[in-house]
C-alpha positions as a LaTeX table, in Angstrom:
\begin{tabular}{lrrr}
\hline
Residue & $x$ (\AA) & $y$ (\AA) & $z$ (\AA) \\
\hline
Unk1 & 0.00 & 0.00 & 0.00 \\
Unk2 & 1.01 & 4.20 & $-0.98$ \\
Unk3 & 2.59 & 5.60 & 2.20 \\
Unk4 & 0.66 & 8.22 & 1.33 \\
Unk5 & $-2.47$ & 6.56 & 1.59 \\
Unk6 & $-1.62$ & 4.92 & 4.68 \\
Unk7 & $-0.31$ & 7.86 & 6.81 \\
Unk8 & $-4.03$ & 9.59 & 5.75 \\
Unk9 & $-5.74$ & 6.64 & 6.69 \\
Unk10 & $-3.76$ & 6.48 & 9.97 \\
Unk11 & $-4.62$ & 10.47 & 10.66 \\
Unk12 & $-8.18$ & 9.59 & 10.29 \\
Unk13 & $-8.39$ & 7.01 & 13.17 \\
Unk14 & $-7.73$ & 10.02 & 15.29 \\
Unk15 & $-10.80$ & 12.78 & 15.33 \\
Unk16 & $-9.13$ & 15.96 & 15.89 \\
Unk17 & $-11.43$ & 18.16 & 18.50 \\
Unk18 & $-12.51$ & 20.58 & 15.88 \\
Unk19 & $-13.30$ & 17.57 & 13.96 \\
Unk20 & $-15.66$ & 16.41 & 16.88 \\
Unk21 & $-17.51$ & 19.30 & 17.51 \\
Unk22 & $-18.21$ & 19.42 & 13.54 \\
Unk23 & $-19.70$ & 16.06 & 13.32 \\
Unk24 & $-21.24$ & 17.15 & 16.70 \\
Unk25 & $-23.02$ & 20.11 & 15.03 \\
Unk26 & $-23.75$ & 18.24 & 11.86 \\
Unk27 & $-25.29$ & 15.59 & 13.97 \\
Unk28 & $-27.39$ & 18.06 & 16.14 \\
Unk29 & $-28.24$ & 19.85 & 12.86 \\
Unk30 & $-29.87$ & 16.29 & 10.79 \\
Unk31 & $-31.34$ & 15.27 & 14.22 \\
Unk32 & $-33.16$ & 18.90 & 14.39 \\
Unk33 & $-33.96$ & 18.76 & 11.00 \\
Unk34 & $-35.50$ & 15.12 & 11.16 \\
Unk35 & $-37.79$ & 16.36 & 13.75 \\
Unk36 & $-39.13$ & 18.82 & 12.08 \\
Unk37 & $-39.60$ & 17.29 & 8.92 \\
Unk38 & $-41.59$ & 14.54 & 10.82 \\
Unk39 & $-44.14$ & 17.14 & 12.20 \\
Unk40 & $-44.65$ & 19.16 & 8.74 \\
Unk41 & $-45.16$ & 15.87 & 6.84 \\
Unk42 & $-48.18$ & 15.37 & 8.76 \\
Unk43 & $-49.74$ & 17.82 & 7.14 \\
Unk44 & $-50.69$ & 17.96 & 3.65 \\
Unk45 & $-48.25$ & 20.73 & 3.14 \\
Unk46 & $-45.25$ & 20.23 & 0.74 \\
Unk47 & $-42.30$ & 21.25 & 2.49 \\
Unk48 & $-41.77$ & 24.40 & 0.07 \\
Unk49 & $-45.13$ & 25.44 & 0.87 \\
Unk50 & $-44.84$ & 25.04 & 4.69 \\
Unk51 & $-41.79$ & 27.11 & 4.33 \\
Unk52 & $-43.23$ & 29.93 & 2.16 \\
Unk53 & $-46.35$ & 30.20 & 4.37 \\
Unk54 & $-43.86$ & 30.21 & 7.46 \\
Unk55 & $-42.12$ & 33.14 & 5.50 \\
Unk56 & $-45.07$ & 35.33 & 4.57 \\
Unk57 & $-46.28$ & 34.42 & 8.14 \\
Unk58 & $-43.80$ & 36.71 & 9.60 \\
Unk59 & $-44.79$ & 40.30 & 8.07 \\
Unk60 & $-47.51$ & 42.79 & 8.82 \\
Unk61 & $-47.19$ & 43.59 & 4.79 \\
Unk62 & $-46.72$ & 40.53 & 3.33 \\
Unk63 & $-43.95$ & 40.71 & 0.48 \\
Unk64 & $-44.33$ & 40.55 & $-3.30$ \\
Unk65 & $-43.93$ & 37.39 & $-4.92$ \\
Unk66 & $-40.90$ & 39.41 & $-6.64$ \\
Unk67 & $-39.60$ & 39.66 & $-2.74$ \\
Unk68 & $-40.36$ & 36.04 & $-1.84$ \\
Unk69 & $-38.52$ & 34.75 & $-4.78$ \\
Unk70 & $-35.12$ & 36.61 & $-3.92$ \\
Unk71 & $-35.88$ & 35.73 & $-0.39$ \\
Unk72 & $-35.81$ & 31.90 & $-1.41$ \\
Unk73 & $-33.72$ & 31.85 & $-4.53$ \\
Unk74 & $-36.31$ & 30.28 & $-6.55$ \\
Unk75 & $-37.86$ & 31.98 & $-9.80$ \\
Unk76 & $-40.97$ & 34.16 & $-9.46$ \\
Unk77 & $-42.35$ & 31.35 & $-11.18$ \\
Unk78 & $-41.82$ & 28.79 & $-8.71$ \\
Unk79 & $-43.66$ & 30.94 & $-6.19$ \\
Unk80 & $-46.52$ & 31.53 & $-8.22$ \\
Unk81 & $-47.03$ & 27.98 & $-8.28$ \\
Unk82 & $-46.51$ & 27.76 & $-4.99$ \\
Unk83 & $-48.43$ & 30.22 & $-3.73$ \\
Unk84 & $-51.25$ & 28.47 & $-6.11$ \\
Unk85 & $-51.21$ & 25.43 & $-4.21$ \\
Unk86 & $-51.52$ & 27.61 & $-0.78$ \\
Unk87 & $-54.20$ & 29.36 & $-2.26$ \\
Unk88 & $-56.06$ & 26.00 & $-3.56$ \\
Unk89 & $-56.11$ & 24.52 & 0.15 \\
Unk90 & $-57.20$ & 27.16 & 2.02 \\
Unk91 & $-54.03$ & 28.57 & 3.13 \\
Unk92 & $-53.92$ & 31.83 & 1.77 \\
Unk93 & $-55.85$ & 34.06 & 0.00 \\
Unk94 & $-54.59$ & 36.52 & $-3.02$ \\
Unk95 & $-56.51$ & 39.39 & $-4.69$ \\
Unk96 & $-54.86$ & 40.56 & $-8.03$ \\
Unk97 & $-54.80$ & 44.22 & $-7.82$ \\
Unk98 & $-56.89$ & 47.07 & $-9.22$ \\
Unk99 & $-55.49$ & 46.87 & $-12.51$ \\
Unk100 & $-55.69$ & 42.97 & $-12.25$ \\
Unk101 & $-52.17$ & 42.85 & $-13.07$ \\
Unk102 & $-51.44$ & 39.41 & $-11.17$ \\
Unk103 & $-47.90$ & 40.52 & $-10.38$ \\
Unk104 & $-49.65$ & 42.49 & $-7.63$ \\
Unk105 & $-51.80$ & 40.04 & $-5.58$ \\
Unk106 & $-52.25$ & 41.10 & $-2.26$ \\
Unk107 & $-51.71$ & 37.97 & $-0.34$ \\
Unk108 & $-53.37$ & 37.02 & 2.70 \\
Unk109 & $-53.27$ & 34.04 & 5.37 \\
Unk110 & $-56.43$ & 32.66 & 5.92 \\
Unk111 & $-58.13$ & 31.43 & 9.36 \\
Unk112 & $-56.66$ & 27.39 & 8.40 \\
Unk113 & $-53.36$ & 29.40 & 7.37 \\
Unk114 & $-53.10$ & 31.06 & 10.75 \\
Unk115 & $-54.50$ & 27.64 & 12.68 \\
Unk116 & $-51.22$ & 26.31 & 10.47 \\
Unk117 & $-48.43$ & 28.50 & 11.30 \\
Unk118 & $-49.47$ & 28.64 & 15.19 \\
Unk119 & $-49.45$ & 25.22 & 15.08 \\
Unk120 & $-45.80$ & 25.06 & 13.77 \\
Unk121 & $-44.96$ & 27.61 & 15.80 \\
Unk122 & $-45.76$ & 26.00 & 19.00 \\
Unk123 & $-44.28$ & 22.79 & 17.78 \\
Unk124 & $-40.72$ & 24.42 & 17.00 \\
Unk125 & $-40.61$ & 26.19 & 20.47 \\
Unk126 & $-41.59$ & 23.03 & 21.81 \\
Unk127 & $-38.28$ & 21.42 & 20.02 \\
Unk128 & $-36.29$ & 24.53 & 20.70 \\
Unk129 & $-36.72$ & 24.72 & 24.28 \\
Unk130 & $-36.12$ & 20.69 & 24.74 \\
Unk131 & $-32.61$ & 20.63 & 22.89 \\
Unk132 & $-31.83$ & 23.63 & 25.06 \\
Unk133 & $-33.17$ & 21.97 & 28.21 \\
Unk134 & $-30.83$ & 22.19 & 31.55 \\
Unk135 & $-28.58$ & 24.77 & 30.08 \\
Unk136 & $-28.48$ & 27.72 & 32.41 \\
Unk137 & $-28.49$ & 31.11 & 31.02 \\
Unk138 & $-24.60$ & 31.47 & 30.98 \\
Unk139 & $-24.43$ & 28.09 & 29.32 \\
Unk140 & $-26.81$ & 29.13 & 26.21 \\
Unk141 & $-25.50$ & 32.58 & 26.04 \\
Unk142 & $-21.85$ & 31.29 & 25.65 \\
Unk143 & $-22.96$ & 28.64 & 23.27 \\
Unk144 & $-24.40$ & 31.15 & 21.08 \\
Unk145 & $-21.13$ & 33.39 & 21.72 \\
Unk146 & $-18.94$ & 30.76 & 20.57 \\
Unk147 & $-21.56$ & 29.87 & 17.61 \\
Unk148 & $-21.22$ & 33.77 & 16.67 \\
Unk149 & $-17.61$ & 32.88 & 16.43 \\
Unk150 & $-17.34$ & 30.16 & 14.72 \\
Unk151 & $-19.48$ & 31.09 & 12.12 \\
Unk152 & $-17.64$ & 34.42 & 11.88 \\
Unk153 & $-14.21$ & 32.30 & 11.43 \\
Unk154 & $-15.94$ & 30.40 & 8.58 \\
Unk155 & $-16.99$ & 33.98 & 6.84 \\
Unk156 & $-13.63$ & 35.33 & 6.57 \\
Unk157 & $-12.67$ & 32.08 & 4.43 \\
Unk158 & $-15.59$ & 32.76 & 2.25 \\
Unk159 & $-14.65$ & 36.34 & 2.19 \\
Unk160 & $-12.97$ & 37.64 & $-1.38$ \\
Unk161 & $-9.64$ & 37.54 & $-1.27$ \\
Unk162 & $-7.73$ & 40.80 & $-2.30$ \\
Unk163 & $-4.15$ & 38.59 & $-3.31$ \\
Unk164 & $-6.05$ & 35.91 & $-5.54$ \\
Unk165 & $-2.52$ & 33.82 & $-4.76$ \\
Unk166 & $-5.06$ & 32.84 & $-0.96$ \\
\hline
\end{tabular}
């Protein structure tokens, strides 16, 4: 066998610490993900539309579709379609505008919309506050302290470089 190959397969017997608390996050991450996914699949909301209605749920003024779409990175196409299929069970309600131009529906959430998203809401806090469960204030603020940092670390490699030879 390569030397080469063997020294690298040697190294990865041994999980560096940051190396830990990676698979540690990425681990926490699918397992908070997994829940989630398991209560929105009980309803008979695509997870696209769950999301956008979670979105839309969150503003006084609800945003254009124009808004939505950069909000999502999909095309304003996608959320018309989506926003269709809200609209077709009783999720939402849209009125094209005066000129009955549809690219300016007023959107609405209706009462099995809001039933919906308080739902979810209750649901996630539920989640949030177990995984966070017997941490004492100082605990979760200096978790999210050394999240902020981390994740700040991680920006400055994603961050141009201004000597392309980095």
């Amino acid at each position: 066998m390569d030397k080469a190959c063997q020294s690298k397969r040697d190294s990865n017997k041994e999980i560096t610490t940051p190396r830990q608390a990676i698979q540690l996050l990425i681990c926490t991450n699918h397992t908070h993900k997994r829940i989630i996914e398991k209560r929105t699949t009980i309803t008979e909301l695509h997870r696209t539309q769950h999301r956008m209605l979670m979105h839309i749920s969150k503003y006084e003024n609800i945003p254009s579709q124009k808004e939505i779409a950069e909000h999502f990175e999909i095309s304003p196409a996608a959320v018309a379609v989506t926003l269709k299929k809200l609209e077709a069970d009783g999720y939402i309600e849209r009125t094209r505008g005066a000129d009955g131009d549809t690219r300016h529906n007023t959107i609405s959430i209706t009462e099995k919309g809001c039933r919906e998203i308080n739902e979810t809401r209750e649901f996630f806090d539920y989640v949030d506050n177990t995984m966070f469960r017997d941490f004492t204030d100082e605990e979760f603020s200096t978790f999210v302290a050394l999240l902020q940092k981390a994740n700040s670390n991680l920006r400055s490699l994603d961050a141009p470089c201004e000597d392309e030879n980095h």
